[in-house]
N, C-alpha and C positions, 0 to 999 in steps of 0.2 A: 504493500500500500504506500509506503513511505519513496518508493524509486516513481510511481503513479504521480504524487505531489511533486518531488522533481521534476518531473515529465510537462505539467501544466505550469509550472512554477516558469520554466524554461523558455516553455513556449508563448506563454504572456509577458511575458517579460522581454521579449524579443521581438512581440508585436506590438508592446509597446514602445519601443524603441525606434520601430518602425513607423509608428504614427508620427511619433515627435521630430522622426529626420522626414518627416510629409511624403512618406513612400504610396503611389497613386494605390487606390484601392484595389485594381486588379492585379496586383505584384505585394497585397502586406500581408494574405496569408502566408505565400511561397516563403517572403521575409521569418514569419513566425515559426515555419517547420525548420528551416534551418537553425534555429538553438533549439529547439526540441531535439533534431538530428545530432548537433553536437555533445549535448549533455547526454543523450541516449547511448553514444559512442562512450563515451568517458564514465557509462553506471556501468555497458557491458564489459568495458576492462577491468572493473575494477576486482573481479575475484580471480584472474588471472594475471593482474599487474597490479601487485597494491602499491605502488611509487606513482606519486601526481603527475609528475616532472614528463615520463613519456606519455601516460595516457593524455595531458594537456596536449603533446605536441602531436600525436595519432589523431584528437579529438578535431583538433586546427585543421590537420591535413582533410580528415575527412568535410569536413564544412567547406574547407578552400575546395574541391572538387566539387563539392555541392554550388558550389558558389558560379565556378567558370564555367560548370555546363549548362546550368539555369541563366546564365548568361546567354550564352548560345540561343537556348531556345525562346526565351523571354525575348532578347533583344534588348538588353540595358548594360548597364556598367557590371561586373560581378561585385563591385565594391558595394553596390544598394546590400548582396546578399551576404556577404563576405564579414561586413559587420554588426549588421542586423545577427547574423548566427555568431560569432563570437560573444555576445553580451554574456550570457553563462558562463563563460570560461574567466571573464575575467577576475583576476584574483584579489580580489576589492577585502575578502575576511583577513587571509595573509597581512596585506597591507597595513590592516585594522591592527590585527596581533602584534609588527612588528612597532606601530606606533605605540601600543598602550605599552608592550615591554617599557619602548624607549622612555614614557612617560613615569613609567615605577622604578626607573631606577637600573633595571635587569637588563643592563647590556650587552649579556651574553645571549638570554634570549632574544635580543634585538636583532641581534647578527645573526645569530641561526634563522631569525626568523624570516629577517631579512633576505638573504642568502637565496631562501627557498621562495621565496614570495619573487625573486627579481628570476629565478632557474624559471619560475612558470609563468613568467611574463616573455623569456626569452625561448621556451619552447612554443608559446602561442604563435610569438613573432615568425620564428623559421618554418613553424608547420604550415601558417598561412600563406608565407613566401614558398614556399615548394611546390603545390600546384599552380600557382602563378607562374610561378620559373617553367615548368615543365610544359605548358600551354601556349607560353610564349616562345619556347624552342619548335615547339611545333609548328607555331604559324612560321615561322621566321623559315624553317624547312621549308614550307610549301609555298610560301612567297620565292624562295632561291627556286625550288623543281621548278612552277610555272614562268617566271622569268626565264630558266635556261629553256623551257618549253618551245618559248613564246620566241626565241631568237635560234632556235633553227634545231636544238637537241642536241646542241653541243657537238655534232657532228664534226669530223676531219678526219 
């Protein structure tokens, strides 16, 4: 029941998010399944990765794929989706933790906590930048094939 709550938690909260970045109405549900999508990714690893640090960066990559293909087919930026479905991941409690450490005094759990709060900021970062990278290799491919196409097939 409690992974359920997650699940709508995730998903309103991202259509939320969606409203206030003024995503047209026919494009803010799509917005709100992608953090359902990514928090769904990051409950299913969690009994088979119990470390945050990859399942954050697995969770990124999956949403970043969700993102560039619904791109394609939508027709818009992948970034409307890209960040509409990360809003779940991001590590806003961490943060929290590492300030109130900072505030009592426990500067060692500041840094620990710290530490880990900036590891899951910087796995969000590179799992979202990896389907972007690998998407944009692609076109860039098939921009080069049909230019050599288009000028004779490289023939000699």
């Amino acid at each position: 029941m409690t992974n359920l709550v997650q699940l709508v938690a995730a998903f309103t909260g991202s259509l939320g998010f969606a409203a206030l970045f003024r995503v047209r109405r026919e494009k803010i549900l799509l917005a709100g399944i992608g953090g359902l999508l990514s928090w769904a990714v990051y409950l299913v690893l969690g009994p088979v990765m119990p470390q945050d640090v990859p399942r954050f960066f697995i969770s990124a990559v999956a949403v970043g794929l969700y993102a560039e293909i619904l791109a394609r087919v939508v027709k818009c930026p992948a970034t409307l989706f890209l960040v509409t479905g990360t809003i779940p991941l991001i590590p806003g409690g961490g943060l929290y933790r590492t300030m109130s450490a900072f505030m009592a005094g426990d500067y060692a759990a500041c840094s620990a906590q710290g530490l880990n709060t900036l590891l899951l900021a910087v796995a969000l970062a590179v799992g979202m930048l990896f389907p972007m990278s690998i998407f944009q290799l692609i076109r860039r491919v098939q921009v080069h094939l049909a230019q050599k196409q288009r000028s004779g097939g490289g023939q000699g």
